[in-house]
C-alpha positions as CSV (number, residue, x, y, z in Angstrom):
1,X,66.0,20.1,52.1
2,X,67.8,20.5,48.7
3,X,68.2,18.2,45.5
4,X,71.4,17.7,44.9
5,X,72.6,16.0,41.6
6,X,76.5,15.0,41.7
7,X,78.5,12.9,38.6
8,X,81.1,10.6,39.1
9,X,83.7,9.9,36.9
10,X,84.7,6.4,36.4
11,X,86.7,5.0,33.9
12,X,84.9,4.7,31.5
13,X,81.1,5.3,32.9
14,X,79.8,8.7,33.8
15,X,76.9,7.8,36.8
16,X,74.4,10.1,37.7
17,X,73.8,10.2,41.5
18,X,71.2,11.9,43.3
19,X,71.0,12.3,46.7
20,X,69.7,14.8,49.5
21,X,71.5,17.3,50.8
22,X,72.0,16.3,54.9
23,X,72.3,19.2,57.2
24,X,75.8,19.3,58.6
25,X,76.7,19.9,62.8
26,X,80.5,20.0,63.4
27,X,81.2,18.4,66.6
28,X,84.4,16.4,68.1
29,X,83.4,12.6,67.7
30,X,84.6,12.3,70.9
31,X,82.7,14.6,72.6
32,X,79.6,13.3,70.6
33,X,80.1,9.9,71.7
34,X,78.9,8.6,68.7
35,X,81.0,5.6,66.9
36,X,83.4,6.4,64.5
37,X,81.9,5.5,61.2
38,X,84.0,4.1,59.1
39,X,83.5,2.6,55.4
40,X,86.2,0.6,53.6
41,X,86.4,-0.6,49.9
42,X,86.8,-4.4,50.3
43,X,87.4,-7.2,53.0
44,X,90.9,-6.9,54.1
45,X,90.6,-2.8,54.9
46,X,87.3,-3.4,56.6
47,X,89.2,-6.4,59.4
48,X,91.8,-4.1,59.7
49,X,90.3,-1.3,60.5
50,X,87.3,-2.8,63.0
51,X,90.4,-5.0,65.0
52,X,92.4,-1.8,65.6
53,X,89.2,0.7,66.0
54,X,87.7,-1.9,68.0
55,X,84.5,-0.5,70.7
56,X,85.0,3.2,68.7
57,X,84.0,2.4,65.3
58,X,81.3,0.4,63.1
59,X,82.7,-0.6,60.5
60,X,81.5,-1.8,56.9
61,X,82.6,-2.4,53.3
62,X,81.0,-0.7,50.4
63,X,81.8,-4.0,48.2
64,X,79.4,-6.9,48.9
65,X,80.8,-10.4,49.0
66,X,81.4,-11.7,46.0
67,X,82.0,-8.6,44.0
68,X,84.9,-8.1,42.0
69,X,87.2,-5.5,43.2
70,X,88.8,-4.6,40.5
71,X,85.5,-3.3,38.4
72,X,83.5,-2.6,41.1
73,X,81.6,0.8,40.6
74,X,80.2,2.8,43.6
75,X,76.5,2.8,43.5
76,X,73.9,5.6,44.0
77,X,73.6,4.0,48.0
78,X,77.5,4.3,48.6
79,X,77.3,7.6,48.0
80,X,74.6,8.3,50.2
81,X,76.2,6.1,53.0
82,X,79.4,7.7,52.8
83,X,78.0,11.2,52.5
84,X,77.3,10.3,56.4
85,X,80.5,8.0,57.1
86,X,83.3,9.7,59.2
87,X,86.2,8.0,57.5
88,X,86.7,5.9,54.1
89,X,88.9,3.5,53.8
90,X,91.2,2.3,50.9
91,X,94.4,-0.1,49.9
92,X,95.2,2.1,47.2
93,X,98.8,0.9,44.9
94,X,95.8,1.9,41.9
95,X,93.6,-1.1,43.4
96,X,90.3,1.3,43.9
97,X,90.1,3.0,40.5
98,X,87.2,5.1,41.5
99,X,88.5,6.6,44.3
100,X,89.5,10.0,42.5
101,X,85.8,10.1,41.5
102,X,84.3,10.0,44.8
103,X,86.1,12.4,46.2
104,X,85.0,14.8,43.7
105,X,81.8,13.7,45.1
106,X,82.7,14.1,48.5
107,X,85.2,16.4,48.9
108,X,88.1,15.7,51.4
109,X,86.7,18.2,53.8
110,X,83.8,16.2,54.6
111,X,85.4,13.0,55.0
112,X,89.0,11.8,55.7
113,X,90.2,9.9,53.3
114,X,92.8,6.8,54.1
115,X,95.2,5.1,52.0
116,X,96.1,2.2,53.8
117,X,99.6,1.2,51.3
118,X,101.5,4.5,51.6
119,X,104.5,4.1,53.0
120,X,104.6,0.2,51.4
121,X,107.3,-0.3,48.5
122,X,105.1,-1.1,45.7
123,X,105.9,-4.1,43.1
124,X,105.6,-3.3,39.4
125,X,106.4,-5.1,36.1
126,X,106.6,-3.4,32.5
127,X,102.2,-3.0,32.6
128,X,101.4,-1.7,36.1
129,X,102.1,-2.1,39.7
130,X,100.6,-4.3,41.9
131,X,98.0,-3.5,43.9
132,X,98.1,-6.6,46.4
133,X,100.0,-5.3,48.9
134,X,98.1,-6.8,52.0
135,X,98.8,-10.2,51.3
136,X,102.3,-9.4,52.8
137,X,101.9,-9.8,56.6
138,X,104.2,-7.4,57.5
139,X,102.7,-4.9,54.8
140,X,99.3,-5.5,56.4
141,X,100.8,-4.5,59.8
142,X,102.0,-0.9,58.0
143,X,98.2,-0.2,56.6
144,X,96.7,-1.1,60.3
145,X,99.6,1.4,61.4
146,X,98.2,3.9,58.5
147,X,94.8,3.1,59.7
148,X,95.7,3.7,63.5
149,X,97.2,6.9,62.4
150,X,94.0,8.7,60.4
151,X,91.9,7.3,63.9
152,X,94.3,9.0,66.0
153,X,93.7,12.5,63.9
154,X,90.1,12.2,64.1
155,X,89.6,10.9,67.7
156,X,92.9,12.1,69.8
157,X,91.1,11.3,73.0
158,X,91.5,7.8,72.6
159,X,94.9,7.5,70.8
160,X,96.1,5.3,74.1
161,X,93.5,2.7,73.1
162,X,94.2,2.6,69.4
163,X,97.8,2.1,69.9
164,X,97.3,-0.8,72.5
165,X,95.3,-2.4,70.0
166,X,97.1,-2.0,67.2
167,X,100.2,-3.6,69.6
168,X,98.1,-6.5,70.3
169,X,97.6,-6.7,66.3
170,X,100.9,-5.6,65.6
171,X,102.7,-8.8,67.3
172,X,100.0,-11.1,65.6
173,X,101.5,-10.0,62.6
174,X,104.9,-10.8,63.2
175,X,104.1,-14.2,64.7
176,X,102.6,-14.6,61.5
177,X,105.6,-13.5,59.5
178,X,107.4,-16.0,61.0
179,X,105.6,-19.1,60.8
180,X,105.5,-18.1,57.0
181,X,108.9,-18.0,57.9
182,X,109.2,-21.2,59.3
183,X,106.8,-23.0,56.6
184,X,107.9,-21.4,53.6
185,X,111.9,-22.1,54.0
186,X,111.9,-25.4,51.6
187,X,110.5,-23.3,49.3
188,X,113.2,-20.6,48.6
189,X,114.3,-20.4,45.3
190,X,110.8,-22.8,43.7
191,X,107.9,-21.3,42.3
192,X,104.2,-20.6,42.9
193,X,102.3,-21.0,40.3
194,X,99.1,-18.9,40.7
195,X,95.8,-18.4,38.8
196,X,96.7,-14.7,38.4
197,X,98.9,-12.3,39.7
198,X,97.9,-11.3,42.9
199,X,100.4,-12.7,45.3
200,X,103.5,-11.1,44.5
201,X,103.9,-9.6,47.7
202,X,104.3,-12.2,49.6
203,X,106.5,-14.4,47.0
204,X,109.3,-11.6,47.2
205,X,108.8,-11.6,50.9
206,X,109.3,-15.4,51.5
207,X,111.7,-16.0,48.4
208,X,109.5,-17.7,46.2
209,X,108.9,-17.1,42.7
210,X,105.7,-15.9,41.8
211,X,104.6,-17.7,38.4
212,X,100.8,-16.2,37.5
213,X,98.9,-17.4,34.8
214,X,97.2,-14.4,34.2
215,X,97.2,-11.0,35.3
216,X,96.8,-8.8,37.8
217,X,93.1,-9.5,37.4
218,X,89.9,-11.7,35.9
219,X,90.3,-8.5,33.0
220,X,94.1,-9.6,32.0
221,X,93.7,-13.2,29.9
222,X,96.5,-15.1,29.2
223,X,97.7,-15.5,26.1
224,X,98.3,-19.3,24.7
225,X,102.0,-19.0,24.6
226,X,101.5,-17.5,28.3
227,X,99.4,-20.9,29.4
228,X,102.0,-23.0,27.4
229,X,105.1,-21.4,29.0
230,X,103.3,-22.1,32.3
231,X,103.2,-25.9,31.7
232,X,106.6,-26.3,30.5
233,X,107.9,-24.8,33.9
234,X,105.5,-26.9,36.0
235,X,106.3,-29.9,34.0
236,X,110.1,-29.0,33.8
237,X,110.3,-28.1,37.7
238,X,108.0,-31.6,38.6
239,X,105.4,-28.7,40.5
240,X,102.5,-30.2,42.6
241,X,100.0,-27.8,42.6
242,X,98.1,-24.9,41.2
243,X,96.6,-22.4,42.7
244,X,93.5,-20.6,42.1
245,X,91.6,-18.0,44.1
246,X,88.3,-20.2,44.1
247,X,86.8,-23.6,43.2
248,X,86.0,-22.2,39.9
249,X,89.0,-21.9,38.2
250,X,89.9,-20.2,35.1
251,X,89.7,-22.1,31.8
252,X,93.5,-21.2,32.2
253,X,93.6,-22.6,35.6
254,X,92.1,-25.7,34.3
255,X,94.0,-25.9,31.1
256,X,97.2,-26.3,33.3
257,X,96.2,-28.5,35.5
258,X,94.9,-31.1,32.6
259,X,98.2,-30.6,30.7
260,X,100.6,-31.4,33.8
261,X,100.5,-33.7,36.6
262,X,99.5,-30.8,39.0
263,X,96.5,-30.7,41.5
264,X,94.5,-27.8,42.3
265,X,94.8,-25.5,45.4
266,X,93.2,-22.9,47.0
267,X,94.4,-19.5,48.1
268,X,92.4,-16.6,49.3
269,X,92.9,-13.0,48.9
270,X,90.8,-11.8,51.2
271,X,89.4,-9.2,49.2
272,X,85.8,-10.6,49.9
273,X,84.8,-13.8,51.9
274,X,83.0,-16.9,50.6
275,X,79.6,-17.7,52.7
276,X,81.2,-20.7,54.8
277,X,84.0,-18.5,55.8
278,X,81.5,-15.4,56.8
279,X,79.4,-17.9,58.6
280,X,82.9,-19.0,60.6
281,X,83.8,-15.9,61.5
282,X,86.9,-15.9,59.2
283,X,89.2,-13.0,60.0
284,X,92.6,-12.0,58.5
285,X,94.7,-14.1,60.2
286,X,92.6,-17.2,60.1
287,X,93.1,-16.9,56.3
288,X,96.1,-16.2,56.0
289,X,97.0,-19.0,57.8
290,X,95.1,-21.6,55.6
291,X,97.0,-20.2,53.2
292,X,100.2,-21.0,54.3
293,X,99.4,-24.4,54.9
294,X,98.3,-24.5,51.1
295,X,101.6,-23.1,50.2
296,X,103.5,-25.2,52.4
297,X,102.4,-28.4,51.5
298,X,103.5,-28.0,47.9
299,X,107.2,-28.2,49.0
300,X,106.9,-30.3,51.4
301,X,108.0,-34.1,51.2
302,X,104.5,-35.5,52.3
């Protein structure tokens, strides 16, 4: 057995990580019967991928709940654990910024590598794109597609069963699409005013107009005149509610809210679960749809 020291670049941290050199057998994961195992980067890759792999794969994300996405950092483990993982997958859109150091880590020959977005028409403003892609039904329906795909390529003998459950899936999503459809409808043309910007995606899919406080994450802070260009448009426009992506708020968040005659909201984004919805069984759709309802009931007369 051999020592084997490996660094990963980050940004901006360089993170030495050992880790033993594991004796390699090629073999058809078919014909080894084994599970397919798969690692994602976050919530939202990990449903996808376990709903359309279903009885072939185990499935399990590398960021616990409650992590931050955005400035999440592999650890030492993740690089062990995906050292014996069969697939990783990723949204990509520049969500996962250490990506490009693990697979200098481990190499694309030793793992297939999965970026769930391609193929999605990305949303950017004058800064940087948005990585949120999922929160678009229909875009979540292309990345399971992706994910299907890479499954297919690694495990052809059971390429019937991935594409009947990624069917199945396939028409949740656009039963989804169309309720948001349905629900969303008085709201063309009004804004949704957001804690930051993460749902752009489904805004410019349903005709709303997204309105974030902050950026694209907890690292982009408003400015004041951002906050107090906010409140002159929820004030001017008579706007119900504000949404953040937990029950803790930003000071932003909050200064809104006190400033205006808004309420707070709730919308998810999936990219980790909170304990109650874990303990639930919480899934994609589930939370997506008490999302729409949270949506919906700011344009509606009630």
């Amino acid at each position: 057995m051999i020592r084997i020291t490996i660094y990963l670049m980050t940004r901006n941290v360089q993170l030495l990580i050992p880790f033993l050199l594991l004796s390699l057998i090629s073999c058809d994961i078919s014909d080894a019967g084994d599970k397919i195992q798969i690692y994602t980067s976050f919530f939202a890759m990990e449903d996808l991928a376990r709903k359309v792999g279903g009885q072939y794969v185990a499935v399990q994300s590398i960021v616990p709940p409650g992590s931050e996405i955005h400035s999440y950092e592999p650890t030492t483990s993740d690089i062990v654990a995906l050292n014996d993982a069969d697939m990783f997958v990723y949204n990509g859109a520049g969500l996962e910024h250490f990506v490009e150091g693990l697979k200098e880590a481990i190499p694309e020959t030793e793992i297939r590598y999965v970026e769930a977005s391609l193929g999605i028409d990305l949303l950017a403003d004058d800064y940087r794109g948005d990585p949120h892609t999922w929160l678009s039904p229909l875009n979540a329906k292309k990345e399971m597609e992706n994910i299907m795909n890479a499954l297919i390529e690694v495990d052809s003998a059971h390429q019937e069963y991935y594409q009947n459950r990624y069917q199945s899936f396939a028409d949740k999503f656009n039963r989804l699409d169309e309720d948001y459809q349905t629900l969303l409808a008085p709201g063309v043309g009004k804004y949704l005013v957001t804690g930051h910007s993460a749902f752009g995606y489904l805004t410019n899919e349903y005709g709303l107009v997204a309105l974030p406080i902050g950026g694209y994450d907890s690292e982009q802070e408003p400015t004041q005149q951002d906050i107090a260009n906010v409140i002159s448009i929820v004030q001017a426009n008579g706007i119900r509610y504000i949404y953040a992506e937990s029950m803790t708020p930003s000071a932003a968040v909050l200064t809104v809210i006190d400033e205006t005659d808004a309420e707070l909201a709730i919308l998810y984004t999936l990219e980790g679960l909170t304990a109650e919805q874990m303990t639930t069984g919480e899934d994609y759709f589930s939370v997506m749809n008490t999302n729409l309802l949270a949506i919906a009931k700011g344009f509606s007369a009630l």
